[in-house]
C-alpha positions as CSV (number, residue, x, y, z in Angstrom):
1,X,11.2,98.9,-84.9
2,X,12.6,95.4,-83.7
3,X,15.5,94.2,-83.7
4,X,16.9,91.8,-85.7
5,X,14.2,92.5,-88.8
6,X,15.9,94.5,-90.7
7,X,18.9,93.1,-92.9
8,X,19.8,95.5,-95.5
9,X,23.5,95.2,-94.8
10,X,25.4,93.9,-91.6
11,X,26.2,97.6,-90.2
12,X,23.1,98.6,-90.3
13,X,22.3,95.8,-88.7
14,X,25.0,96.5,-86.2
15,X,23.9,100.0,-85.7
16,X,20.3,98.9,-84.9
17,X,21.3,96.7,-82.5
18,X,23.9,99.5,-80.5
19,X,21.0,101.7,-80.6
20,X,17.8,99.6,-79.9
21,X,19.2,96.9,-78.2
22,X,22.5,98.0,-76.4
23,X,24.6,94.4,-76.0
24,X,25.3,93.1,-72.8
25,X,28.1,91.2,-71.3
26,X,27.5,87.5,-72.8
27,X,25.2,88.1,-75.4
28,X,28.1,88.8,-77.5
29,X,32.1,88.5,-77.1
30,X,33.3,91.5,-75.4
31,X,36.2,93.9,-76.6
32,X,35.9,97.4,-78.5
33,X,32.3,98.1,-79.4
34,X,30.1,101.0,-81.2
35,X,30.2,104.3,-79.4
36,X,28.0,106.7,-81.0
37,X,26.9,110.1,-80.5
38,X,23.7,111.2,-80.5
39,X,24.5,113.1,-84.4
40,X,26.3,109.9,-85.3
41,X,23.0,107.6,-84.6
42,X,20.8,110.1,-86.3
43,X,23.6,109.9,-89.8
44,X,23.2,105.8,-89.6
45,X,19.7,105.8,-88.8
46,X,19.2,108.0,-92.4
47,X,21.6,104.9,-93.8
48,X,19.2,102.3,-92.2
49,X,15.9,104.0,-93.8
50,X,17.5,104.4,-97.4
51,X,19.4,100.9,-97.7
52,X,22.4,102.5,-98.3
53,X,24.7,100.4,-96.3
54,X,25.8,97.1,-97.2
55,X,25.0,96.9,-101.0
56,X,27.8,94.4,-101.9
57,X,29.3,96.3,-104.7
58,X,33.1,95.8,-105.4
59,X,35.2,98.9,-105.4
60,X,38.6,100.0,-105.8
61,X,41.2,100.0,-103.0
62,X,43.6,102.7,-102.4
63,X,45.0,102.3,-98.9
64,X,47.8,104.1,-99.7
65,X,45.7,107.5,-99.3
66,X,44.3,106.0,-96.2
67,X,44.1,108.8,-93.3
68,X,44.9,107.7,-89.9
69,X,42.1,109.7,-88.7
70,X,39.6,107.2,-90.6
71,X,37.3,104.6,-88.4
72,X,38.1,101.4,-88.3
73,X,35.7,98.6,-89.3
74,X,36.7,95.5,-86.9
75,X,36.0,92.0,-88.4
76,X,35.7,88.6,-86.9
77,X,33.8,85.5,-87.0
78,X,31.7,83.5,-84.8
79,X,33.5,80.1,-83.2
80,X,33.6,77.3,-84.5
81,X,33.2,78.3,-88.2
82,X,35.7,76.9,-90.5
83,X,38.8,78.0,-92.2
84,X,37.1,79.0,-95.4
85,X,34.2,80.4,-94.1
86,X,36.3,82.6,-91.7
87,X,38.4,83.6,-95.3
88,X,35.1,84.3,-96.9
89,X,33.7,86.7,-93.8
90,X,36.7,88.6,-94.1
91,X,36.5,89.2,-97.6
92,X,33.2,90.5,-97.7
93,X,33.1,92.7,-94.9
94,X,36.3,93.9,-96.3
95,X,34.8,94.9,-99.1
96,X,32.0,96.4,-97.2
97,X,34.7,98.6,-95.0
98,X,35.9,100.0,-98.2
99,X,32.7,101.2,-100.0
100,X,32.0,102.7,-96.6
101,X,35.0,104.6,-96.5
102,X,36.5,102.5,-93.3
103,X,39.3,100.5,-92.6
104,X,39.4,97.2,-91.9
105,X,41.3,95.3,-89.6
106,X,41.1,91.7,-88.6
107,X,40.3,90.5,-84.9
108,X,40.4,87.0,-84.4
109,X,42.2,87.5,-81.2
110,X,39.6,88.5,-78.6
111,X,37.4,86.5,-81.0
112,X,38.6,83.0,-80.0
113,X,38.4,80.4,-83.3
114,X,38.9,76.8,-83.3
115,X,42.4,77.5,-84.9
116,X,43.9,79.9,-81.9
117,X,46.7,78.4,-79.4
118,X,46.8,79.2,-76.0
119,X,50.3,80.8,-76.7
120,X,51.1,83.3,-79.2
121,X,52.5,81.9,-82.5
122,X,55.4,83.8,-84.1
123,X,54.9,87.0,-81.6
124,X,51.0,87.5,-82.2
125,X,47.6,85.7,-81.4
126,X,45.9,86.7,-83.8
127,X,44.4,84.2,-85.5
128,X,44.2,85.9,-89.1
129,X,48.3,86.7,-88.8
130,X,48.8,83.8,-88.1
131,X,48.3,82.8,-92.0
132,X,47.5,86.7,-93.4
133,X,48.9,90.1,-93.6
134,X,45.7,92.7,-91.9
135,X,44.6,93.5,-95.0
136,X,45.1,97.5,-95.0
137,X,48.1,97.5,-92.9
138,X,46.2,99.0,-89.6
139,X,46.8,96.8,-86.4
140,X,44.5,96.4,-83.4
141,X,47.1,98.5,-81.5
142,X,45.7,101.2,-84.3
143,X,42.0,101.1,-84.2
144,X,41.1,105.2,-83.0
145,X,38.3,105.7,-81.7
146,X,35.1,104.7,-82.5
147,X,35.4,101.7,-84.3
148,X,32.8,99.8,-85.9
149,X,32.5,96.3,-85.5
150,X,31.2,93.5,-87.4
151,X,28.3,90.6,-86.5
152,X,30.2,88.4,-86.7
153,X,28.5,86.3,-89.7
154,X,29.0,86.5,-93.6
155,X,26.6,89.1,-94.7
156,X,23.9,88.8,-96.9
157,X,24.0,89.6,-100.9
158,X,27.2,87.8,-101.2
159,X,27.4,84.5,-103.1
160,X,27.2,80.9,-101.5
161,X,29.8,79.5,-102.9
162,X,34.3,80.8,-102.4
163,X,35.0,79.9,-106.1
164,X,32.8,82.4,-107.2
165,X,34.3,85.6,-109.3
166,X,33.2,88.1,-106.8
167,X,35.2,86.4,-104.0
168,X,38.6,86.1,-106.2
169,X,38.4,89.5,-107.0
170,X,38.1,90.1,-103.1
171,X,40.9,87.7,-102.4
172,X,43.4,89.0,-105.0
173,X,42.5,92.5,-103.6
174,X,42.3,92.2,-99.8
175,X,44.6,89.0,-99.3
176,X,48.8,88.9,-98.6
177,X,50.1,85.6,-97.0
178,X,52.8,85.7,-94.5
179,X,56.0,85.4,-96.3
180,X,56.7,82.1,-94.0
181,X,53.3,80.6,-95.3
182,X,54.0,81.5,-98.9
183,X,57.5,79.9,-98.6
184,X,56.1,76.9,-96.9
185,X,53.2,76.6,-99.4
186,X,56.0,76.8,-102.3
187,X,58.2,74.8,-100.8
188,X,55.8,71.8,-100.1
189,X,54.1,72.4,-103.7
190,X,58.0,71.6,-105.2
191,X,59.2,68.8,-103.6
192,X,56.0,66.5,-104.1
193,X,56.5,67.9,-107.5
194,X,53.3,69.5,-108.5
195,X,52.7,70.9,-112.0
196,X,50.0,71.2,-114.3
197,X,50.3,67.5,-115.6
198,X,49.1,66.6,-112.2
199,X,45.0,65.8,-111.3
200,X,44.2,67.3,-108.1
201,X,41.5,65.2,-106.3
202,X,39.6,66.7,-103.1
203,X,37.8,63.7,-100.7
204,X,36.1,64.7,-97.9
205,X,34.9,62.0,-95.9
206,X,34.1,61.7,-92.5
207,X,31.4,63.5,-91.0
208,X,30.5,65.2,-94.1
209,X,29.0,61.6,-94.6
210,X,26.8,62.2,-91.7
211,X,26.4,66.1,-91.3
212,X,22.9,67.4,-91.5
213,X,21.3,69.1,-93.8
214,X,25.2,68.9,-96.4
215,X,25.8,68.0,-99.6
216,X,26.6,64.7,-100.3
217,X,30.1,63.4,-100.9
218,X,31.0,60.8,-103.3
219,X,31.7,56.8,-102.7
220,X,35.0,55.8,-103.0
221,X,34.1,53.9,-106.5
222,X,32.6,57.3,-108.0
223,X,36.1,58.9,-107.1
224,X,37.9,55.8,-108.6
225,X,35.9,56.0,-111.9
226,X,35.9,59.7,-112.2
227,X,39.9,59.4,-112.2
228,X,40.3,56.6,-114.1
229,X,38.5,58.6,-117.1
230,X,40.6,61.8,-116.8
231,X,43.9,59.8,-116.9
232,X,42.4,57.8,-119.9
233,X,41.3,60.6,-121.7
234,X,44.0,63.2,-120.7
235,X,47.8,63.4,-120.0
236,X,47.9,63.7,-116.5
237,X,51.3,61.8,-115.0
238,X,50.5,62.1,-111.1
239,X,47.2,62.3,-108.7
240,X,47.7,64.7,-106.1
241,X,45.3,63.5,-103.0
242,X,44.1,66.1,-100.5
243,X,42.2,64.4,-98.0
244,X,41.6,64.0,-94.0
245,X,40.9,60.3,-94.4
246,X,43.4,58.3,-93.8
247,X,41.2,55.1,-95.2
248,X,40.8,57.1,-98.5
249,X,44.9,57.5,-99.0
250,X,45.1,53.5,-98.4
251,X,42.6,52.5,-100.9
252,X,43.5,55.0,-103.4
253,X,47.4,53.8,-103.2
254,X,46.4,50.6,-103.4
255,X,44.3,51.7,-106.7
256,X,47.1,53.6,-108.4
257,X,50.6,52.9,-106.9
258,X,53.0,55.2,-107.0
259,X,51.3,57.3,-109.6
260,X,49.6,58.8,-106.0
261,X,51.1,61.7,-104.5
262,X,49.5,62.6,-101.0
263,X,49.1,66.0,-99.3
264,X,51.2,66.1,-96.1
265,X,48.5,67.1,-93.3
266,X,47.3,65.5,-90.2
267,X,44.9,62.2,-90.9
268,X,43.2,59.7,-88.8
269,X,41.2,56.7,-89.8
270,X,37.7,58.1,-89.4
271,X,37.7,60.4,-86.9
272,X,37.7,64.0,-87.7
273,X,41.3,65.5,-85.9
274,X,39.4,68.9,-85.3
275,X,37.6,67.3,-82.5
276,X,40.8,66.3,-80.5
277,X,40.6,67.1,-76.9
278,X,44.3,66.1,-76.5
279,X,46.3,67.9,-79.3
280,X,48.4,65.0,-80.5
281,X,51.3,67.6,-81.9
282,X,52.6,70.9,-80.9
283,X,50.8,73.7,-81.9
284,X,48.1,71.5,-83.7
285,X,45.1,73.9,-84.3
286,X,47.3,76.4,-86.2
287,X,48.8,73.7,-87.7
288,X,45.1,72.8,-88.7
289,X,44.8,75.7,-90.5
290,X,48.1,76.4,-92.6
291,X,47.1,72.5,-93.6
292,X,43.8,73.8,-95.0
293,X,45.4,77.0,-97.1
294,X,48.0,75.0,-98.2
295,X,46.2,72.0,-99.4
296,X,44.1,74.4,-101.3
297,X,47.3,75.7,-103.1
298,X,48.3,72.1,-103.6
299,X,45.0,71.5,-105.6
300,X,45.4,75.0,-107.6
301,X,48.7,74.3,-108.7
302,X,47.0,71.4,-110.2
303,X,46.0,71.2,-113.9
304,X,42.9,68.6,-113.7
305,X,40.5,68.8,-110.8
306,X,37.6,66.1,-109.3
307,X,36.1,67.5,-106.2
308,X,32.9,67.4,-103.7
309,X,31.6,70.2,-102.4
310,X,33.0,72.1,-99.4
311,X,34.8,75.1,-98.6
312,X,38.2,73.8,-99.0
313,X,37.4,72.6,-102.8
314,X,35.8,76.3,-103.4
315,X,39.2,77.8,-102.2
316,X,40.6,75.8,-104.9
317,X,39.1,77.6,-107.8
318,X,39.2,81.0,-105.7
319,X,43.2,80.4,-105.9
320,X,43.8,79.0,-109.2
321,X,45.1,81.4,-111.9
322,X,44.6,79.7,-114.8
323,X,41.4,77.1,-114.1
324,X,41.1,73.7,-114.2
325,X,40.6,71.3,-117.1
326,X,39.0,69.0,-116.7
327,X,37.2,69.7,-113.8
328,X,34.6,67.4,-111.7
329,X,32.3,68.3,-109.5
330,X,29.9,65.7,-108.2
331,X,26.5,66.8,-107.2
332,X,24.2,64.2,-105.8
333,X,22.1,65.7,-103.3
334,X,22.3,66.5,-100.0
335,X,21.7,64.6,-96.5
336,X,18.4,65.1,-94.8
337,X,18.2,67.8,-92.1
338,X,16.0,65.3,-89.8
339,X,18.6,64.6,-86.9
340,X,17.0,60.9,-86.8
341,X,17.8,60.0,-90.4
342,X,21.2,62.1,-91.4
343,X,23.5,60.1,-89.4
344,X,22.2,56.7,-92.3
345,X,21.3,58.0,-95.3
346,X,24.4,58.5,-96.7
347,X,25.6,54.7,-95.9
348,X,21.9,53.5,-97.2
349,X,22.5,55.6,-100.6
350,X,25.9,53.5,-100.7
351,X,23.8,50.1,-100.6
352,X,20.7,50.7,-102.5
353,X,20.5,50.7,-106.3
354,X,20.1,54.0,-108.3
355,X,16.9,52.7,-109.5
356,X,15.8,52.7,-105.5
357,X,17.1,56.3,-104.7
358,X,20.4,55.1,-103.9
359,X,24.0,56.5,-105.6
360,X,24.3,55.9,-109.3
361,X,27.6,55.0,-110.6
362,X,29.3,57.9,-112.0
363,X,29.8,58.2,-115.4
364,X,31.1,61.4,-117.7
365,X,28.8,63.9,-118.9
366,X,27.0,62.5,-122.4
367,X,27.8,58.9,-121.9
């Protein structure tokens, strides 16, 4: 058997690798790992040979029979992944702790992630409490023995994309915000006076311009024609603007005035603030996150929505309760993954003419 061929669900995955392939200091972050007996390999080697791990099936919760003498399943995420792809890791492997009768519990402290401070925030560094309740209750203090740990990656069989049903139904489930977030969230959501007669509009710019191998995001004209047709055609009162470039809230205010309402989180004029060496405010990397779940909020609690692709505009539809109408999503391919030619493309779409492969101007669906 070798390692690393076999990917019927992450713990069996995890359980080959304890057993075949025992980790070593620096191959992987160190904390709790597997400990298993010799009976306990030969029960997850039969789980490895029938696929019976890992199917990605949604099933019921009821943590309130939970027995304290039940394993826990550890999840965390490798660095450097974002905010919403830490949020949907978590919700998968959460779901695979419960149809494997475990409980899970949420280590993103001796995980380190680009959102964790060098000093606790509100009494804990643990990056998940920071925003989230663990999502069963059980604390790292609590773990038992034994427990099972995760890869560290979102496992396979679960959609692409956070707006899918599969994840809501995992998020509604698994997920409890920190009454301080939820008041924050509520309280910002308020007094810029969002409602459903306002369009929610997500632009990404920056180096999602540039990145290899990602989707494409639209020109500022595509975003201005996209929302001058919904306020034509709808009765929308307001534009909420979520955004990290600052050069998008200046042209768009100059577009439509004081009809413009603007999320309140940390901007710079084309530079990307995740890649501060300095932190130019206290306790900015947690700050970077709350920013990112509660602009997401902001653009749920919107009626209308226009939107490129990332993992901040699928957290949109994973939070919504009602949907959006209308709702735009522009898809115009995706940025080459040849190191050479990403960093251009996107800026030669912008000049060419459609008819030359470059961006066509956007227009509604059946015009």
């Amino acid at each position: 058997m070798t390692p690393g061929r076999i990917h019927r669900g992450p713990l069996a995955q995890l359980v080959e690798q304890r057993t075949f392939n025992p980790w070593v200091v620096g191959s992987s972050p160190t904390g709790p790992t597997l400990s298993f007996s010799a009976l306990e390999r030969v029960l997850w080697a039969g789980c490895l040979l029938t696929g019976k791990i890992g199917a990605g099936k949604l099933h019921p919760t009821r943590w309130e029979s939970m027995s304290p003498e039940q394993s826990s399943y550890v999840i965390w995420r490798t660095h450097g992944a974002g905010f919403w792809s830490i949020v949907a890791s978590t919700l998968a492997h959460c779901d695979i702790a419960t149809q494997e009768g475990l409980v899970p519990v949420v280590d993103m402290e001796n995980h380190a992630s680009v959102y964790q401070e060098d000093a606790p925030v509100r009494g804990t560094r643990n990056v998940w409490e920071y925003y989230f309740q663990q999502p069963a209750g059980r604390s790292l203090a609590n773990l038992g023995s034994s427990p099972v740990r995760n890869d560290g990656t979102i496992p396979s069989g679960y959609p692409r994309e956070l707006g899918d049903d599969a994840y809501r139904a995992l998020w509604q489930k698994y997920v409890k915000l920190q009454p301080h977030i939820e008041e924050g969230i509520q309280n910002t959501i308020k007094e810029l006076g969002v409602s459903l007669t306002t369009l929610g509009v997500h632009f990404r710019g920056q180096e999602m311009r540039t990145a290899i191998g990602h989707k494409f995001p639209p020109t500022l004209g595509q975003m201005n024609s996209a929302i001058a047709h919904v306020l034509e055609t709808s009765d929308f009162d307001k534009i909420l603007l979520v955004t990290e470039a600052e050069q998008y809230v200046s042209a768009l205010r100059r577009k439509w005035g004081s009809r413009l309402l603007v999320s309140p989180t940390y901007r710079l004029w084309r530079r990307n603030s995740y890649t501060l060496k300095n932190p130019p405010r206290p306790e900015h990397r947690y700050n970077l996150g709350r920013e990112a779940l509660q602009d997401a909020h902001l653009l749920a609690a919107c009626g209308g929505y226009i939107r490129g692709h990332s993992g901040l505009s699928e957290a949109a539809l994973l939070i919504t309760e009602r949907g959006f109408t209308p709702h735009i999503k522009f898809s115009q391919g995706r940025n080459s993954f040849r190191p050479y030619l990403a960093p251009f493309l996107w800026y030669s779409k912008v000049l060419l003419p459609g008819a030359m492969g470059g961006f066509k101007k956007w227009k509604p669906l059946g015009s």
